[in-house]
Residue frames relative to the residue before (quaternion, step in Angstrom):
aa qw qx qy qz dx dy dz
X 1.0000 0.0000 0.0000 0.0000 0.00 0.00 0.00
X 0.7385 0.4706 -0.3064 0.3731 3.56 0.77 -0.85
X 0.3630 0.7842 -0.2223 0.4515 3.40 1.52 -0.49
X 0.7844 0.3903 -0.0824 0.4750 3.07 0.47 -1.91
X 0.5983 0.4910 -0.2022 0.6000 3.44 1.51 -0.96
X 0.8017 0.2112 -0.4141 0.3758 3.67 0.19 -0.08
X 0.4559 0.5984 -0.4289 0.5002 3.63 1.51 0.40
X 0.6388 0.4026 -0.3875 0.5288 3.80 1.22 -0.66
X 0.5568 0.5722 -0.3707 0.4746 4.02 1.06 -0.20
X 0.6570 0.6025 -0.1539 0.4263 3.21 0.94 -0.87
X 0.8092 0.1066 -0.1332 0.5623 3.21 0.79 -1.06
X 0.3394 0.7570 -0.4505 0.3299 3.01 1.30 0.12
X 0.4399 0.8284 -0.1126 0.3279 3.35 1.59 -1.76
X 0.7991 0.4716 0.1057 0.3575 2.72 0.53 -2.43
X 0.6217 0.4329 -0.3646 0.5414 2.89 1.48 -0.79
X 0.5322 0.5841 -0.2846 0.5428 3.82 0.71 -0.68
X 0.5275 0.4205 -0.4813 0.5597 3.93 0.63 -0.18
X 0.6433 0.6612 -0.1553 0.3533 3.36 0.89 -2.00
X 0.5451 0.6164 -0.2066 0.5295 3.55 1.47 -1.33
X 0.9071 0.0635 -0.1253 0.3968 3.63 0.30 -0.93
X 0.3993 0.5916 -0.5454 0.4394 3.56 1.80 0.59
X 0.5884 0.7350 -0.3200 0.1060 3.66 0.34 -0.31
X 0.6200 -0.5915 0.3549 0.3739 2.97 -1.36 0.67
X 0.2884 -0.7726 0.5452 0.1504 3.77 -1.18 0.58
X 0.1435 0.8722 -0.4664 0.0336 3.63 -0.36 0.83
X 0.5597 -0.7147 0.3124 0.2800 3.65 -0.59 1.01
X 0.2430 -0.7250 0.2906 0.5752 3.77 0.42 0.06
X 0.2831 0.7696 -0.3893 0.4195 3.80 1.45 0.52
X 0.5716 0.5252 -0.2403 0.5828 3.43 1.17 -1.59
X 0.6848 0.5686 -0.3581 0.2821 3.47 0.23 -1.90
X 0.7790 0.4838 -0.0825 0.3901 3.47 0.67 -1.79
X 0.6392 0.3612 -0.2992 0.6094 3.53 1.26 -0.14
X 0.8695 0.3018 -0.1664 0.3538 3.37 0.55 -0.72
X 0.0584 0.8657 -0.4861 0.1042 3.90 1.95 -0.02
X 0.6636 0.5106 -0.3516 0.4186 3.74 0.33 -0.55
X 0.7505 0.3637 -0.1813 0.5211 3.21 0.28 -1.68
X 0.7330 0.2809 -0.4271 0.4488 3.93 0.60 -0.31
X 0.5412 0.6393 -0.4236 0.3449 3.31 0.71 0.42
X 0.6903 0.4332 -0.2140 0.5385 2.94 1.89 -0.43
X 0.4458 0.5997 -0.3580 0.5598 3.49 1.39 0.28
X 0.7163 0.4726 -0.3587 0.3672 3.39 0.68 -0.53
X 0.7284 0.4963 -0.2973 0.3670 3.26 1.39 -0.06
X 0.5345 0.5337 -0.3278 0.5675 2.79 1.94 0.65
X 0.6861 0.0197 0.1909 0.7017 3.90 0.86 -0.95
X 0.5744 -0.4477 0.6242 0.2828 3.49 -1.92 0.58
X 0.2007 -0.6605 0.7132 0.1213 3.11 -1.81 0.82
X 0.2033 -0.6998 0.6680 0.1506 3.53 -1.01 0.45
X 0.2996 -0.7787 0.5511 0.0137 3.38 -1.08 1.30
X 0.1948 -0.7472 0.6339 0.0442 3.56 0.03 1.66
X 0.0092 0.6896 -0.7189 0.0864 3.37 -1.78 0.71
X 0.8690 -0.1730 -0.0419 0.4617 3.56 0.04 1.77
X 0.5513 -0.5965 0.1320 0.5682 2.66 1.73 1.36
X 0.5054 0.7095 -0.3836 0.3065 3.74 0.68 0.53
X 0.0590 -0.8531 0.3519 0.3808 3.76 -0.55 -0.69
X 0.2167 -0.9437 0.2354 -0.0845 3.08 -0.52 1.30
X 0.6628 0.0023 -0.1473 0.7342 2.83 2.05 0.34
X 0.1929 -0.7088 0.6336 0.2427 4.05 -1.34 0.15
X 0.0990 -0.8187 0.5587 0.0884 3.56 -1.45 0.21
X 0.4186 -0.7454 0.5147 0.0655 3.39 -0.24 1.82
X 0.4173 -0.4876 0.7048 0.3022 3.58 -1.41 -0.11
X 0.6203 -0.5394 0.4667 0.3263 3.75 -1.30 0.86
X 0.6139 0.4730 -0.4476 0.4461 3.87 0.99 -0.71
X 0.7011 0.5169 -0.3342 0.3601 3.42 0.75 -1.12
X 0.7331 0.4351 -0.3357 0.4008 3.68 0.99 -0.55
X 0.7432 0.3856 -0.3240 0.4406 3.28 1.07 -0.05
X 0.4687 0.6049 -0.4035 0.5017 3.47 1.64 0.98
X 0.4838 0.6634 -0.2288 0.5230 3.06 1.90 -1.47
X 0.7858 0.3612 -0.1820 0.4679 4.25 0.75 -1.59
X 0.5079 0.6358 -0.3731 0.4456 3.32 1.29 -0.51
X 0.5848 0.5720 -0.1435 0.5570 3.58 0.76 -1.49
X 0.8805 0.2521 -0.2887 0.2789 3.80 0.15 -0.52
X 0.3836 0.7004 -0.3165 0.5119 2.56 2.21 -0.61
X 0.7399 0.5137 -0.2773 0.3342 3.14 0.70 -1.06
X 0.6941 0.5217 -0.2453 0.4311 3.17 1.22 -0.81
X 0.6344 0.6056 -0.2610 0.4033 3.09 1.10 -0.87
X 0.5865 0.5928 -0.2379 0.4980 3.34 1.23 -0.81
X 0.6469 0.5163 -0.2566 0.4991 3.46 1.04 -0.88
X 0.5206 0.5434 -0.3848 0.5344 3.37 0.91 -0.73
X 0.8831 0.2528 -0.2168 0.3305 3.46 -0.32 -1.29
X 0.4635 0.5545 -0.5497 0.4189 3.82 1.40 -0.06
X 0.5893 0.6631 -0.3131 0.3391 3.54 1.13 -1.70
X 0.7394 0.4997 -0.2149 0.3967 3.60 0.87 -1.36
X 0.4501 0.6895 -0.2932 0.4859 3.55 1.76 -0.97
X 0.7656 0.2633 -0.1899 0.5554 3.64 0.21 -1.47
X 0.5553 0.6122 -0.4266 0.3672 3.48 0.30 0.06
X 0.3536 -0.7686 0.2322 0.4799 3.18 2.03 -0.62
X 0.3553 0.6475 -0.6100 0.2871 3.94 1.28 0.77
X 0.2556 -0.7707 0.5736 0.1087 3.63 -1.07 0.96
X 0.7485 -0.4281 0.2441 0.4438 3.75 1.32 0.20
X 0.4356 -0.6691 0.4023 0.4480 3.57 -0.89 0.14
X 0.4793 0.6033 -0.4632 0.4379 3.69 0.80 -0.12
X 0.7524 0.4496 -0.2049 0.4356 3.26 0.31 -1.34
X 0.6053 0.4298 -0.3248 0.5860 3.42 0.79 -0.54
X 0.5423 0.4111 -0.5201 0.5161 4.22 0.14 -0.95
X 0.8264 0.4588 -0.2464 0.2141 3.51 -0.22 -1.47
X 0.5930 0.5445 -0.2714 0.5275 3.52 1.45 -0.54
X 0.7585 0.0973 -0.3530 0.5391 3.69 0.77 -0.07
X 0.4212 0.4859 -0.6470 0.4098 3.25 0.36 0.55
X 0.6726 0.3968 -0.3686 0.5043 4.03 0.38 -1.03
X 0.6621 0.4095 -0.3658 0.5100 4.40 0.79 -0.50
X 0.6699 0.3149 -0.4919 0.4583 3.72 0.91 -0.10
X 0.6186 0.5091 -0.4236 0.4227 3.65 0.90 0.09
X 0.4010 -0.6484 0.4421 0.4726 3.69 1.36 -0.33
X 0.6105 0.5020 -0.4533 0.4121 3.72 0.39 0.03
X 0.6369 0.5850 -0.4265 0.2649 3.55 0.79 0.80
X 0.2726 -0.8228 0.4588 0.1952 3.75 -0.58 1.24
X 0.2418 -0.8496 0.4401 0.1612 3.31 -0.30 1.20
């Protein structure tokens, strides 16, 4: 688990390097130019300013399914991590004191 967590810290990082190497594009730019930033995105994130603001980012398809892969991963780690720790779920838990407020529960 910790592994997996310091590889989601890690690249986690990277993305955030990734966060402030980016390209900047007006959503003006975006609408005249939709091709050519479409083709940036397979090189680097674009950030999409509206009234000097940002208001939205756009990944390449590799990056978002590296991006879900990565939480999935984490997320999974979390709940093995929480398992051995000895949580058995919210069902299982509703249903165990409901059977210990009935007295028919073996602890």
């Amino acid at each position: 688990m910790f592994e997996s967590l310091k590889m989601y810290i890690v690249l986690k990082s990277i993305d955030l390097f990734k966060v402030f190497a980016m390209k900047i594009v007006t959503a003006t730019e975006l609408k005249t130019n939709t091709g050519q930033t479409l083709d940036t995105v397979q090189k680097e994130s674009v950030t999409i300013e509206k009234n000097g603001r940002p208001v939205a980012v756009i990944i390449s398809q590799a990056d978002y399914e590296r991006l879900t892969r990565l939480e999935n991963e984490y997320w999974l780690a979390r709940v093995e991590a929480a398992e051995k720790s000895g949580y058995i779920g919210s069902e299982a838990t509703t249903n165990f004191f409901k059977e210990m407020l009935k007295g028919n529960a073996k602890a």
